[in-house]
N, C-alpha and C positions, 0 to 999 in steps of 0.2 A: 395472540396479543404481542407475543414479544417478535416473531416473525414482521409481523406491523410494524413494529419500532423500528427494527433494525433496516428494514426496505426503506422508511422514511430516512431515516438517517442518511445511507447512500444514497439516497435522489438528492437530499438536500446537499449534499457532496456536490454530484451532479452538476447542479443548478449552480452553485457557486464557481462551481470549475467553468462553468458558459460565461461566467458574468468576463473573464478577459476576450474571451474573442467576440463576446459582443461591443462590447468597448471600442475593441481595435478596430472592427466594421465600420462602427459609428464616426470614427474619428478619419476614416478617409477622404481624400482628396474628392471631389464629383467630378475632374476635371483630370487625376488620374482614373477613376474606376471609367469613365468616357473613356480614356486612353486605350485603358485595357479590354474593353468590348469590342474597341475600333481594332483590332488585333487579337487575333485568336489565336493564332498562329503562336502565340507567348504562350498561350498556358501547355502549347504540348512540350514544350521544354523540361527534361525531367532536370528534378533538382540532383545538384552537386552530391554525389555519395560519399560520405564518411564513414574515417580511416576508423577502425577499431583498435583501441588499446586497450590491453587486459590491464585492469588495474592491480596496484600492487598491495604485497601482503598489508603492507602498515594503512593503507586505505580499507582492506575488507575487516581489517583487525579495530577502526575504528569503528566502521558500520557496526560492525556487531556489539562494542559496546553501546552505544547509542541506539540501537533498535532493542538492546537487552534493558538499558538502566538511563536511557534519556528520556525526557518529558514528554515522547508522545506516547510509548507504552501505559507511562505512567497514570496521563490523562483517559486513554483507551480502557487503562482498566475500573479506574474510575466512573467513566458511563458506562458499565458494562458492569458495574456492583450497582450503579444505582435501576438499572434495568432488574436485575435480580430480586434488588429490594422491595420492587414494586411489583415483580411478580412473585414473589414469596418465595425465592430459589435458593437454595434447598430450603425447604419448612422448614426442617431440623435444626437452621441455624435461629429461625426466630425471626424478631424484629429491635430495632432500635440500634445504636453507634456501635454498638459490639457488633451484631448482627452484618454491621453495613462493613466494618473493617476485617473480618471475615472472610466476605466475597469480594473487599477490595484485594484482601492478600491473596485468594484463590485466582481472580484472575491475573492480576501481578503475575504471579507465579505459574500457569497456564502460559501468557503469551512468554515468559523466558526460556520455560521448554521448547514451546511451536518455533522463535529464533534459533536457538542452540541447537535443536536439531536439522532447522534447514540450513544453518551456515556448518555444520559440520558435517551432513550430510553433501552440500554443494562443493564442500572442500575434498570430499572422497570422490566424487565422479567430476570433480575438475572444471564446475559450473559457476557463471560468473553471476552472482547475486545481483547484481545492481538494476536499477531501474534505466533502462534507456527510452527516454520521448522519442515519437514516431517521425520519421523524417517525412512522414504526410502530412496535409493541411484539410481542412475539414473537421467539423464536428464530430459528424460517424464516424470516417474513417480514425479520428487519432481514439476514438473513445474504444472502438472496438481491438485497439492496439494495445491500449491501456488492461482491457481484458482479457486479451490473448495472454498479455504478457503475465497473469497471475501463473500458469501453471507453464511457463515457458522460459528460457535461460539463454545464456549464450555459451558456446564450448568451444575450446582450440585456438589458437594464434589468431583466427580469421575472426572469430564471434558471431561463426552460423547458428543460429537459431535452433533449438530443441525442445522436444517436451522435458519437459522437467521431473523427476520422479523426488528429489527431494521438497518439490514446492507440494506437489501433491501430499506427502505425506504428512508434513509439519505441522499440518491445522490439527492434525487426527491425531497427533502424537502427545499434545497439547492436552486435549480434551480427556485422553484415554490415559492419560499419569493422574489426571484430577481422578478421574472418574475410581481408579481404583488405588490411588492413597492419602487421599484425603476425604472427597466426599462419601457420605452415609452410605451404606454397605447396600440400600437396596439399591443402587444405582449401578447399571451394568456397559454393556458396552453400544448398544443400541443408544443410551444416553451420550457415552462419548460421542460418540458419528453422530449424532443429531447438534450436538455443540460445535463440533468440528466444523459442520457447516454453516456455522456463526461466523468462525474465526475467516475460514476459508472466504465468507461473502465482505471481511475485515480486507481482508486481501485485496481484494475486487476495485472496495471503496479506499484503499491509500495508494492503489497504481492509478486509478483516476485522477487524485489528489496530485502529486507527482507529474502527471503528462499536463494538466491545467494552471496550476497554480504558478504564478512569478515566484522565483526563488532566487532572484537577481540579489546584486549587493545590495538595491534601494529597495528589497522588497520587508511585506514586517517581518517575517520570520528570519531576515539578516539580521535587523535593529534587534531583535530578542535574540537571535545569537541562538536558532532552531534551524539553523541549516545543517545537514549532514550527508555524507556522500553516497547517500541508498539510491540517488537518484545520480545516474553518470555526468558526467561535465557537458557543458554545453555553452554555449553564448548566453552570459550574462549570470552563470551560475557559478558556485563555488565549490571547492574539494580543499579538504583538509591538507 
């Protein structure tokens, strides 16, 4: 059941992250998309490569407060105690507003570890945290870029591309400090890696997030003042 939720949740990610490039489709010219049919020769044109800059400390130093103590953890753990609630996780803790604050403070607390340890880990092997949108166009293609990029970074002056071993571990690390200091003693490490892979599919659905959504100055998350630099600069976005 909770596996259920949480796959629905990410589709409905998804689905909302389609809803701008179906817009943008809709709203084209007929007389440019004519244009561009009439010429094919345009689409092998690759697009212009951008320059990579490693961002600076005062930039990864805000990320990490705001992925540790800004409003989207906070709301993350919030759906993520009321899922617990409803599946009864941990028994131990019960039911009712005690119950629910509880497993809001347990996953609070969960995803600060899964942060802290990926940005402190990314800081030891010299890995640039940020999200970078894909210089592709396409639905597959950017979607599948957006999923690469969970367990994947950039490293060195240049910002080639690598597996990540801090992104891989951070879900687990998460899971397996709850797992054995706070929650009930029968819970072992099988449980952590099974939540890990909660957190880790958490991962999945906010790089989608991220590659889809407008984050421009006129978007709403401007106007609420929920932009932050987890996601790299680009046209029409913003950095602290």
């Amino acid at each position: 059941m909770k596996m259920r939720l949480v796959v629905l949740f990410v589709l409905t990610i998804t689905g909302l992250a389609a809803l701008p490039l179906a817009r943008a489709q809709f709203l084209v010219d007929p007389e440019d998309s004519s244009r561009a049919a009439a010429s094919p020769a345009s689409t092998a044109v690759p697009p212009p490569e951008l320059t990579y800059t490693r961002p600076t400390q005062k930039i990864e130093l805000h990320n990490y407060v705001f992925d540790t103590f800004g409003p989207y953890p906070i709301v993350g753990a919030a759906f993520a105690a009321g899922i617990n609630q409803a599946e009864n996780t941990a028994p131990e803790w019960k039911q009712g507003a005690e119950a629910y604050g509880k497993r809001f403070g347990s996953d609070l607390a969960i995803a600060a570890v899964t942060t802290t340890t990926r940005y402190a880990l990314a800081e030891a092997f010299r890995e640039d945290t940020l999200y970078y949108r894909c210089e592709c166009t396409g639905l597959l293609p950017r979607l599948s870029h957006a999923v690469i990029s969970t367990l994947t970074s950039r490293r060195g002056e240049d910002g080639h591309r690598v597996f990540s071993f801090p992104a891989l571990v951070a879900p687990y690390a998460g899971t397996m400090t709850a797992v054995y200091a706070w929650y009930p003693g029968r819970y072992n490490a099988m449980d952590g890696f099974r939540m890990g892979n909660y957190s880790l599919l958490g991962y999945v659905g906010g790089n989608i997030a991220l590659e889809f959504l407008y984050s421009g100055p006129h978007s709403w998350r401007s106007r609420m003042h929920l932009n932050n630099g987890h996601g790299a600069q680009g046209p029409g976005s913003q950095q602290p």
